[in-house]
C-alpha positions in Angstrom: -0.3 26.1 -7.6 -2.0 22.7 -8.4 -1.2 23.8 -12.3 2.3 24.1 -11.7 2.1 20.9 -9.8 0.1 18.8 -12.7 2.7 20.0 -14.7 5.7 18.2 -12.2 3.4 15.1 -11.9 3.3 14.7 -15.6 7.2 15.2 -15.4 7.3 12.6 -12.8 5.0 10.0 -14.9 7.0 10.6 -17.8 10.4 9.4 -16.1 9.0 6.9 -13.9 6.7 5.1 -16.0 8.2 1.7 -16.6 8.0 2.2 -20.3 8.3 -1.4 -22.1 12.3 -2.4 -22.0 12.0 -6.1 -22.1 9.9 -9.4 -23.4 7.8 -9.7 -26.3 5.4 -6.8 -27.0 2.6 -9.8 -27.3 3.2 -12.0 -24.0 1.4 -15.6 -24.5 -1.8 -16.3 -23.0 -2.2 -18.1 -20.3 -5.5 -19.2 -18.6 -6.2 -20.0 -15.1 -7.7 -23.7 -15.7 -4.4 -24.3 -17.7 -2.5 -23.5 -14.0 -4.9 -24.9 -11.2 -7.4 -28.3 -11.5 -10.7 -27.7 -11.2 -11.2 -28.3 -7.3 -8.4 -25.6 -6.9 -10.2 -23.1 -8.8 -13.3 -24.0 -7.0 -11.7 -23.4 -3.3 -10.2 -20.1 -4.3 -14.3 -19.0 -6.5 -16.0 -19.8 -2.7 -13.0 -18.0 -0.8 -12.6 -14.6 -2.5 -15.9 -14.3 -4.3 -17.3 -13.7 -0.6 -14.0 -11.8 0.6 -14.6 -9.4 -2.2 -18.3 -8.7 -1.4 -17.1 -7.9 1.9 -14.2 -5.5 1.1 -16.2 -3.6 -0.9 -19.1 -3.3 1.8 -16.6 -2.1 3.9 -15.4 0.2 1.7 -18.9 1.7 1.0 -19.8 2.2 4.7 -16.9 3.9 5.8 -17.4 6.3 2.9 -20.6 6.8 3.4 -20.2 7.7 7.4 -17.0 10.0 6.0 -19.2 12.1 3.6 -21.9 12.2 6.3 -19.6 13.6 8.9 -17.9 15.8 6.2 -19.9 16.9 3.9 -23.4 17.2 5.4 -22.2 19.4 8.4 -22.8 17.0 10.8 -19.2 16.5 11.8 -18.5 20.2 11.9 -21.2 20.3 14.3 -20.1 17.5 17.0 -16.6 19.5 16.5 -18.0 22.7 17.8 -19.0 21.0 20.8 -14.8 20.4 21.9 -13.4 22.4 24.6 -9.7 23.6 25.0 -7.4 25.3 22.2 -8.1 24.7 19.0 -4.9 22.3 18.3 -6.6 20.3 21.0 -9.8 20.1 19.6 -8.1 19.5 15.9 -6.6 16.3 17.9 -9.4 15.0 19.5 -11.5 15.9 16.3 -9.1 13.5 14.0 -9.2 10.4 16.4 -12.4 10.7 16.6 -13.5 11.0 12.8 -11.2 7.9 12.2 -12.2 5.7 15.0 -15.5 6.2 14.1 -15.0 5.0 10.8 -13.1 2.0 11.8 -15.9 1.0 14.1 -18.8 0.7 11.3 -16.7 -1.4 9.4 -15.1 -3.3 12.3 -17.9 -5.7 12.3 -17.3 -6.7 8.6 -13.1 -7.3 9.3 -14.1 -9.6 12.0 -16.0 -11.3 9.4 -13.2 -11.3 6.8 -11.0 -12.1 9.5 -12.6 -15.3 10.2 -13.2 -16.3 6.5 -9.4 -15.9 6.4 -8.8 -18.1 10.0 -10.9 -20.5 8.9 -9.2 -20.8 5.5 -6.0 -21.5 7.2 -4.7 -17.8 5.7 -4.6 -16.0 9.3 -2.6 -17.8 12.0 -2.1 -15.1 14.9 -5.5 -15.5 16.5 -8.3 -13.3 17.8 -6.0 -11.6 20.4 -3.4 -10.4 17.8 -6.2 -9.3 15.5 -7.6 -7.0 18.2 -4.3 -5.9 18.7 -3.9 -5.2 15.2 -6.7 -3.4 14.8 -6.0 -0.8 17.4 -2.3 -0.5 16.0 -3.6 0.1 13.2 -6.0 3.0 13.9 -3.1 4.6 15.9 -0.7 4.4 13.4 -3.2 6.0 10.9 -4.2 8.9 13.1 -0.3 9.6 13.9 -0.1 10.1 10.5 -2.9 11.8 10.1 -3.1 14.3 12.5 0.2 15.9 11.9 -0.3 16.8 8.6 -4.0 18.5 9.4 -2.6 20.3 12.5 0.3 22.3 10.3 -2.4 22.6 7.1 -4.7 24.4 9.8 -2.1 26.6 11.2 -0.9 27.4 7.8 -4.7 28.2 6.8 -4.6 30.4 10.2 -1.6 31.9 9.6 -1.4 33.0 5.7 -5.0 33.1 5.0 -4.1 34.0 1.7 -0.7 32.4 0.6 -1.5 28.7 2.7 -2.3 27.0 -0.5 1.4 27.3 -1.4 3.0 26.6 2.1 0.3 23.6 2.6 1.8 22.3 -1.0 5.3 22.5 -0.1 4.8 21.5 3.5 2.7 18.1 2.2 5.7 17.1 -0.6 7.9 17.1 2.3 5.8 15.0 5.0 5.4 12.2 1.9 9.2 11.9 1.4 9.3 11.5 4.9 6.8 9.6 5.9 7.4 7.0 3.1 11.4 7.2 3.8 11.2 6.8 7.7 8.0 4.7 8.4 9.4 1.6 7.9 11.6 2.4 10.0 9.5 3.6 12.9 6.1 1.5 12.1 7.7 -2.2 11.0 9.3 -2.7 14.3 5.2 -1.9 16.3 3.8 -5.0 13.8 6.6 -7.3 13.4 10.1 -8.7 15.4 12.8 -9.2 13.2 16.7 -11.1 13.5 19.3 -11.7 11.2 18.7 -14.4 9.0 20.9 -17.1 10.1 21.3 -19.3 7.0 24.9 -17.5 5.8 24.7 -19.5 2.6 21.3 -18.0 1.7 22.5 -14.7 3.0 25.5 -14.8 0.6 22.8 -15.8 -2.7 20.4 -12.5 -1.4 23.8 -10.6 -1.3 24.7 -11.8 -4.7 21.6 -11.2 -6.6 22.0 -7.5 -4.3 25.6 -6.6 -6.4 24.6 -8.1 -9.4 21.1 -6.1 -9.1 23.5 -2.9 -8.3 21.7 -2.2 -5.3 23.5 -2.1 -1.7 22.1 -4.0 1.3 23.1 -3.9 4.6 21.2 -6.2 6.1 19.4 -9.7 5.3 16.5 -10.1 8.3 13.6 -12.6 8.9 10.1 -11.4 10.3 8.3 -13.2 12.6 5.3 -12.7 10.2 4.0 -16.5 10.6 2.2 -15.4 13.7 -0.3 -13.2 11.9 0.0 -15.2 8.3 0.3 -17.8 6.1 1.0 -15.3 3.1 4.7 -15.5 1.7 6.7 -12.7 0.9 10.0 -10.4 1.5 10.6 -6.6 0.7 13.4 -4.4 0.8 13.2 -1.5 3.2 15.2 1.4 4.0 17.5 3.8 1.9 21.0 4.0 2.0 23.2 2.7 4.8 19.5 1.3 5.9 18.2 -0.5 3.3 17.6 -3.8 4.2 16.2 -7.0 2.9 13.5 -8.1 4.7 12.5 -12.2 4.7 9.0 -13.2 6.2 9.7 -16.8 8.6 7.4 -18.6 6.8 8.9 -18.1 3.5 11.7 -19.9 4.7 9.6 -22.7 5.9 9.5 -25.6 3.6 9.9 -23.4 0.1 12.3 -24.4 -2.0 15.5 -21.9 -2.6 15.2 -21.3 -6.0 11.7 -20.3 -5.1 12.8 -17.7 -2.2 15.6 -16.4 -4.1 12.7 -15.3 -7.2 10.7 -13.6 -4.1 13.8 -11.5 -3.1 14.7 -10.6 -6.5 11.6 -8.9 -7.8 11.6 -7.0 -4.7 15.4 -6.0 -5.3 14.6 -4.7 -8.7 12.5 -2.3 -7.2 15.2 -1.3 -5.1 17.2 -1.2 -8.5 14.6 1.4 -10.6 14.1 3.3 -7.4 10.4 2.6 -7.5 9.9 3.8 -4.1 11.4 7.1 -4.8 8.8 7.5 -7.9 6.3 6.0 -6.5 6.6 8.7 -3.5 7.3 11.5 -5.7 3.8 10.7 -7.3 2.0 10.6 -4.3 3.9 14.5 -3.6 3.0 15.6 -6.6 -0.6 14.7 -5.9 -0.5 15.8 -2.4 0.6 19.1 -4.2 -2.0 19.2 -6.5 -4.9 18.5 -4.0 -3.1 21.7 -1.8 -3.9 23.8 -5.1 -7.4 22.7 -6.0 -8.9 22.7 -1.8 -9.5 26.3 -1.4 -12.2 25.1 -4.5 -13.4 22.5 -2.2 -13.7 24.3 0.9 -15.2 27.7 -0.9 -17.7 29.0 1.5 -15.3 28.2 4.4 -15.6 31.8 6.4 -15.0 30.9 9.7 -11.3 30.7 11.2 -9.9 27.1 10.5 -10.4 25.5 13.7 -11.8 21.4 14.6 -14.6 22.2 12.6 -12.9 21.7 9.0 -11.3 18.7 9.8 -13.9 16.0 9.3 -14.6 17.8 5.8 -10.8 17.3 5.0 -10.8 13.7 6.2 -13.7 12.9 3.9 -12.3 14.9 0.8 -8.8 12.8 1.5 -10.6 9.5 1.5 -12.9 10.4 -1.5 -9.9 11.7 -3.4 -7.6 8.5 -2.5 -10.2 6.2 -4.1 -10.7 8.3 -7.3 -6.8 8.2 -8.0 -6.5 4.8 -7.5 -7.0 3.2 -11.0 -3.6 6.2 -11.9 -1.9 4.8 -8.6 -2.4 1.8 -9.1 -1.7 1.7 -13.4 1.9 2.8 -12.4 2.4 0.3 -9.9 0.7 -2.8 -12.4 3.6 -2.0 -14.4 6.6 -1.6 -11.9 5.3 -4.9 -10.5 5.6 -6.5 -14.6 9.2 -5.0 -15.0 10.4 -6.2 -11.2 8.7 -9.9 -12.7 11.0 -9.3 -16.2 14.5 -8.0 -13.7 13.6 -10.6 -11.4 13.9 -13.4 -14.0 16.8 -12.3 -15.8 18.7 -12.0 -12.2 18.0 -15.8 -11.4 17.7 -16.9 -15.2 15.2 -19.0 -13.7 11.7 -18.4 -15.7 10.6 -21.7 -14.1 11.4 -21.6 -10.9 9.7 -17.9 -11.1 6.6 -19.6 -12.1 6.5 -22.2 -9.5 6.9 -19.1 -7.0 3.9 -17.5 -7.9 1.4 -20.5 -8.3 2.7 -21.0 -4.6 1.8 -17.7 -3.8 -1.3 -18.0 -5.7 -2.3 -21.4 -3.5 -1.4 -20.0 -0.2 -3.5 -16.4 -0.5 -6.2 -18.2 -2.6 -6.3 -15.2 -4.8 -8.3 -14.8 -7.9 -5.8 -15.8 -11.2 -8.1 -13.6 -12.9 -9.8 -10.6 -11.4 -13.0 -8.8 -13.2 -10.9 -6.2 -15.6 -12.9 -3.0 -13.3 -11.7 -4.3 -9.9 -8.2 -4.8 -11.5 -7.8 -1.2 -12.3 -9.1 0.2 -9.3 -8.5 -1.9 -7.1 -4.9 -4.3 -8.3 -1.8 -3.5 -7.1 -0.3 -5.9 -9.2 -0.6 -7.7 -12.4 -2.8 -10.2 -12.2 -1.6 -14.1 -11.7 -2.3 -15.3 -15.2 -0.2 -12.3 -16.5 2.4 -12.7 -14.5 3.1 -16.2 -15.7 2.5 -15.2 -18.8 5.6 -12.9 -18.5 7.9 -16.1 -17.3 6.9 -18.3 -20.1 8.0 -15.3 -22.4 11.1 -14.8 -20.8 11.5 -18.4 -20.6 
């Protein structure tokens, strides 16, 4: 099973990596004092120097307290203790395992949290943070706990043949759950309305056809009330997909500048980036169906509550050892939606001016530490991704 599914992920990798298409092979180089003055540069050093020493505290601790809970049998313990069916205690077992590792970190995103107020980078107030937070931990155990109840049953059910339903069943719930949950999650965290401004909405729709990808709807979040960050993404599939506009993007930024936001995020829509990007994640959900009858050799008892903080904790270590792979693909989707988006607007400029103002309002680093960026960066880095405009320019 998980040798059949390397195989597919290897496929997948092989047709979805963004292999080099555009721009010089040798982009020019570009340094941060060169973008920012030196008072800039020293704002953003005190802001996300700290913020990173804190993320990765918090990263730490709530490892730490998974791998206690689920690998030292303490977890398995406190589960024994449940009463009612098992599915119940399977329930109770998963809130439990992930409220508890929100709450040793919660002290540390209170702190980040008010680094970020203070900053002038978090604009919806203690009350919405709270709020937030409690969304956000019942969101992730929605998500959680569905796929752990059917694993179990499966593991009850076909106690030998559940590796290959559990690798099947977990492809499925990622094409779903990465298809549908914007759907169903954007509307808990955000309001949205059609964007009003019919001339914009005619240049989104524009750089839509001449992008080839259909959009049905242009909307604005009301995402000023938690932040000052700028941005817009494209949601949906389909008769559903949607461009989606965050209020404070269209708050003082010039056009040319919005219009380079909206287009790197329609030439994701264009390569289907989501679709890969999902089909990844499947494949590795597939994979790690395979190899965890390895992992949980020595497991004699009937699958019950009892197993599930040792899967929690295997999930959470395994997310953070894939994520320099995860994250290499998505570095270079992120470069090629930067080359599509400035051939779309032929505006290399304006594309630049966008991301320093994206830089200034995050306070982000232009140039992270090389290790952080390949575990940790989503994205190329600032100073590359200028570097791309001034090529294309």
């Amino acid at each position: 099973m998980a040798g059949f599914a390397l195989v597919v992920v290897g496929g997948v990798l092989l047709f979805a990596w963004p292999w080099p298409g555009g721009g010089s092979p040798k982009l020019p180089r570009v340094i941060p004092e060169e973008l920012f003055t030196a008072a800039e540069l020293r704002l953003f050093r005190d802001f996300y120097l700290m913020q990173r020493v804190l993320s990765l505290l918090s990263l730490a601790l709530s490892l730490s307290l998974a791998a206690v809970l689920g690998f030292t049998g303490l977890g398995a313990r406190w589960a024994s203790r449940l009463r009612g069916p098992w599915w119940q205690q399977v329930v109770t077992a998963c809130f439990a395992f992930l409220a508890a590792t929100s709450l040793v970190v919660l002290p540390i995103g209170w702190w980040l949290q008010l680094r970020a107020t203070r900053a002038g980078l978090s604009a919806g107030g203690w009350r919405q943070w709270w709020l937030d937070q409690s969304l956000g931990l019942l969101t992730s155990w929605l998500f959680a706990v569905l796929p752990l109840l059917l694993l179990i049953l499966a593991m009850r059910k076909l106690p030998r043949r559940w590796p290959l339903a559990a690798g099947g069943g977990a492809v499925v719930l990622v094409f779903l759950a990465s298809y549908f949950s914007p759907l169903l999650i954007e509307p808990i965290f955000n309001d949205f309305r059609p964007l009003r401004d019919q001339t914009l909405v005619a240049e989104v729709q524009d750089l839509a056809t001449s992008e080839q990808v259909a959009v049905s709807q242009v909307l604005v979040a009301d995402a000023s009330r938690r932040t000052t960050t700028l941005n817009a993404y494209v949601s949906g599939f389909g008769n559903t997909r949607r461009v989606v506009v965050y209020d404070n993007l269209l708050d003082g930024v010039p056009r040319r500048e919005v219009l380079a936001v909206v287009a790197h995020e329609l030439a994701h829509a264009k390569h289907s980036d989501q679709f890969w990007g999902t089909a990844l994640l499947a494949g590795g959900a597939a994979i790690a169906m395979g190899l965890l009858p390895q992992l949980l050799r020595g497991w004699r008892n009937e699958p019950d509550a009892r197993i599930v903080p040792r899967l929690l904790a295997l999930s959470m270590v395994a997310s953070l050892a894939l994520s320099p792979i995860q994250n290499a693909v998505s570095r270079a989707m992120e470069a090629r939606a930067d080359q599509d988006a400035i051939r779309a607007t032929s505006d290399p400029a304006g594309y630049e001016q966008m991301l320093l103002r994206l830089a200034r309002t995050s306070r982000s680093d232009p140039a992270p530490p090389w290790l952080l960026q390949v575990w940790f960066g989503t994205h190329p880095s600032i100073v590359e991704r200028i570097a791309i405009a001034r090529d294309a320019e």
